[in-house]
Structures are given as structure tokens and as C-alpha cells.
N, C-alpha and C positions, 0 to 999 in steps of 0.2 A: 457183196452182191453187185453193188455198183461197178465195182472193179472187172466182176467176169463178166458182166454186161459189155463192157469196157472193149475188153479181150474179144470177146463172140462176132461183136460188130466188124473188126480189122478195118475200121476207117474213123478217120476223126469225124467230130461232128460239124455240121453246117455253119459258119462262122455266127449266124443270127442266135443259133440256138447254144452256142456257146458264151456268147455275148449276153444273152438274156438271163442263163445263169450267173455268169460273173455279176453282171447288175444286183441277179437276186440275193445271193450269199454277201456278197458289198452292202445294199442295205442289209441286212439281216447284222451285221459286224457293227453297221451304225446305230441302228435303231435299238441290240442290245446292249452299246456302253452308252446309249443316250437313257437307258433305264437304268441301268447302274448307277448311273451319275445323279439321275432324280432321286434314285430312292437312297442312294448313299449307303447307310447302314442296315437300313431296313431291308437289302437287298439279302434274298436267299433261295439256293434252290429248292425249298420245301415249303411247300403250301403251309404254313403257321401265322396265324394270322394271330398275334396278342391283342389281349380287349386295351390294350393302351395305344393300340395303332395312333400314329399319327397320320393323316390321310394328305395323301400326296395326288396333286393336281396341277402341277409341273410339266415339265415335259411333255412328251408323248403321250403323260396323262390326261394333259389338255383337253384329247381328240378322244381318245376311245382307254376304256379300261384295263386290257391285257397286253399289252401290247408284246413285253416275251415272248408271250403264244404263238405274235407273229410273227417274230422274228426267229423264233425254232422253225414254223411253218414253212418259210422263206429260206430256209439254211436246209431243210430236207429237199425243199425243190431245187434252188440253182444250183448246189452242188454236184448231184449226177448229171444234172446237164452240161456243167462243166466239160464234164468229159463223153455226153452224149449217151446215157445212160438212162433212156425216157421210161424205159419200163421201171427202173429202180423208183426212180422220181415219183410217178405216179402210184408208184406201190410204200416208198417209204413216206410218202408225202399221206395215202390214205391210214398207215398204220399209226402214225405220229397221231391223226386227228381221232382214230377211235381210241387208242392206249389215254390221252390226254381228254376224252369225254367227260370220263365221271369226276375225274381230279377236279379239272375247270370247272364245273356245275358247284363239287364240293367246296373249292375257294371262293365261288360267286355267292353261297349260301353263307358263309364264314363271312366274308366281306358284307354283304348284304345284312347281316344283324347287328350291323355296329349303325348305330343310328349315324353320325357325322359322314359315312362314308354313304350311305345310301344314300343323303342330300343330296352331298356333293360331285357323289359320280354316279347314283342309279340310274341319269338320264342320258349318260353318253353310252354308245354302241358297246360291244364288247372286243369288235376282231376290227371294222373296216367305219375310218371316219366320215361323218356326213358329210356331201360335196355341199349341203344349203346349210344355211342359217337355220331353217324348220326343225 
């Protein structure tokens, strides 16, 4: 889709708005081997959450909970902008967050009944870190 979006246009995109994606897709390559790296083994594509979790507050875990989430979110958007592909962007970017609704809720449930993890991460955000201390 991005591609014939691509094609339709016959012009590249605006250097800002191709810029903005490379930014986005660039974090998005950082922030998921900076989860990889915290979670180390624990790392997998399927919501499984073992009642032996070890609960990880490392990294990116620091700030907010999902962080993945954001960095999927972040690779659906600057990547069609790459190439100026804003309709895709906006449409793959909406399909990712509905397809990934009930998943996330389901691993925030799984995650949420392991007591050590609810302490220690039920008070940070889920997608976007607090700018305060509050």
C-alpha cells in the first residue's frame, strides 16, 4: 500500500516530512534493541506472560510500560513517510492501534495479576512518559 501510494503521488516527499520519518523509524530501531537488551531472554513476540516473570524496570522500562507498542507504532508511521506515503501512515498507523487493542489490554491484565509487577510498574504510563516528577 505504501508503495502504490508511493507510485500515485509521482513526487518525492517534502524533505521535513521525509526527515520526520527517518527520525521516527530510527527511534523506533533504537528503542526496540533498547527492549531487547533489557529484557534479554525474557524477550518474545507473544504476549506470554509466566507466573515466574521476572519483572524488568530497566531500560525503557524506567519511563512507561510498553514500550514495543511504541516502537511498532513509530515504525508504522515514519516508514511511509519515508517515502511520503501519508495516507498509508495514517491508515497503517490507525490499523496497528485497533488490531493491537485487545492484545495490550490482555497482556496489561496478565501483567497486572502478578503482584511484584503491579508494585513496581502499575504506576508508570503505558505508551508516553511523564514530562514531571508527579
Amino acid at each position: 500500500m505504501p508503495l502504490l501510494e508511493r507510485v500515485w503521488r509521482r513526487r518525492p516527499p517534502p524533505v521535513l516530512i521525509a526527515g520526520f520519518g527517518w527520525i521516527a523509524a530510527l527511534t523506533a530501531v533504537a528503542l526496540r534493541l533498547s527492549v531487547i537488551a533489557s529484557l534479554r531472554g525474557a524477550w518474545t513476540v507473544r504476549a506470554v506472560v509466566p507466573s515466574d516473570l521476572p519483572v524488568v524496570d530497566r531500560g525503557p522500562y524506567r519511563f512507561i510500560r510498553h514500550p514495543n507498542y511504541v516502537a511498532l507504532g513509530l515504525e508504522f508511521l515514519g516508514l511511509p513517510l519515508i517515502g511520503g506515503a501519508y495516507l498509508s501512515a495514517v491508515g497503517l498507523g490507525l490499523a496497528n492501534a485497533l488490531l493491537l487493542r485487545r492484545r495490550i489490554a490482555d497482556e496489561e491484565a496478565l501483567l497486572m495479576a502478578i503482584p511484584a509487577y503491579r508494585q513496581r510498574m502499575g504506576h508508570k504510563p503505558r505508551f508516553v512518559p511523564r514530562l514531571s516528577g508527579r
